[in-house]
C-alpha positions in Angstrom: 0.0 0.0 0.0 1.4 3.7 -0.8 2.0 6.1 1.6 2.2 9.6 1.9 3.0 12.3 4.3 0.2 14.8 3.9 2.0 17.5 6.2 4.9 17.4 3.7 2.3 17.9 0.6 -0.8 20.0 1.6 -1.1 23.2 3.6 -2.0 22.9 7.1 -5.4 23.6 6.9 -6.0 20.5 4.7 -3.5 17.7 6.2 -5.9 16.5 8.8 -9.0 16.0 6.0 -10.5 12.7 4.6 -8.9 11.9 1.1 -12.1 12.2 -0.6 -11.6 16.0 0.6 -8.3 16.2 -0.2 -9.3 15.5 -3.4 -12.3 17.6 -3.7 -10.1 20.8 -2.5 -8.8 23.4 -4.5 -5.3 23.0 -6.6 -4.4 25.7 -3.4 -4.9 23.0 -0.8 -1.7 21.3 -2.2 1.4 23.0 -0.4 3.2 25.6 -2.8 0.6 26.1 -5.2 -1.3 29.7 -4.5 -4.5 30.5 -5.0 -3.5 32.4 -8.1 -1.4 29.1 -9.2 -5.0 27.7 -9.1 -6.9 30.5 -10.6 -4.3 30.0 -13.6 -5.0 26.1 -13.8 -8.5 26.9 -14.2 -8.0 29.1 -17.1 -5.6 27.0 -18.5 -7.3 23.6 -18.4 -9.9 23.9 -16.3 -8.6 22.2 -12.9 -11.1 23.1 -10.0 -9.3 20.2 -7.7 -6.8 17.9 -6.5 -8.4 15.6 -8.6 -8.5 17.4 -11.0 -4.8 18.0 -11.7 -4.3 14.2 -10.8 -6.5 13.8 -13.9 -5.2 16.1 -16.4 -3.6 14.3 -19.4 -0.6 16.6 -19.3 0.4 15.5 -15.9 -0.4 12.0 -17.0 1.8 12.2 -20.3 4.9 14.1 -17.8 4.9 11.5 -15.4 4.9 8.4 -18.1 7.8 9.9 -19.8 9.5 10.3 -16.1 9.1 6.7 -15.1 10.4 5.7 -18.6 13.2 8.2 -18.3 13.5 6.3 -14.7 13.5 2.9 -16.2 16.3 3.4 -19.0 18.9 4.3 -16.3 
């Protein structure tokens, strides 16, 4: 099972929330993105949340080509 620790990924006000919150929140929730990082991801692609961003193909396509960057090595 994966792991994570929330305090060392999501502001403060978030890292004792449910997942399916976490989720749910705002792009802002996730520590070092602002709220005008997150008005800017709405404009761009039309993230609203944490899910959101985990979803968007972009993010998808950057981490495939990291893991098979990863894998040649």
């Amino acid at each position: 099972m994966a792991s994570i620790d929330l305090d060392k990924v999501l502001d403060k006000a978030w890292a004792d929330k449910s997942l399916p919150e976490i989720l749910a929140a705002p792009v802002g929730a996730l520590k070092g993105v602002s709220e005008r990082d997150g008005e800017l991801l709405k404009e761009a692609f039309g993230v609203k949340t944490v899910a959101d961003l985990a979803d968007l193909k972009y993010v998808r396509w950057a981490q495939a080509l990291a893991a098979l960057d990863a894998a040649s090595k």
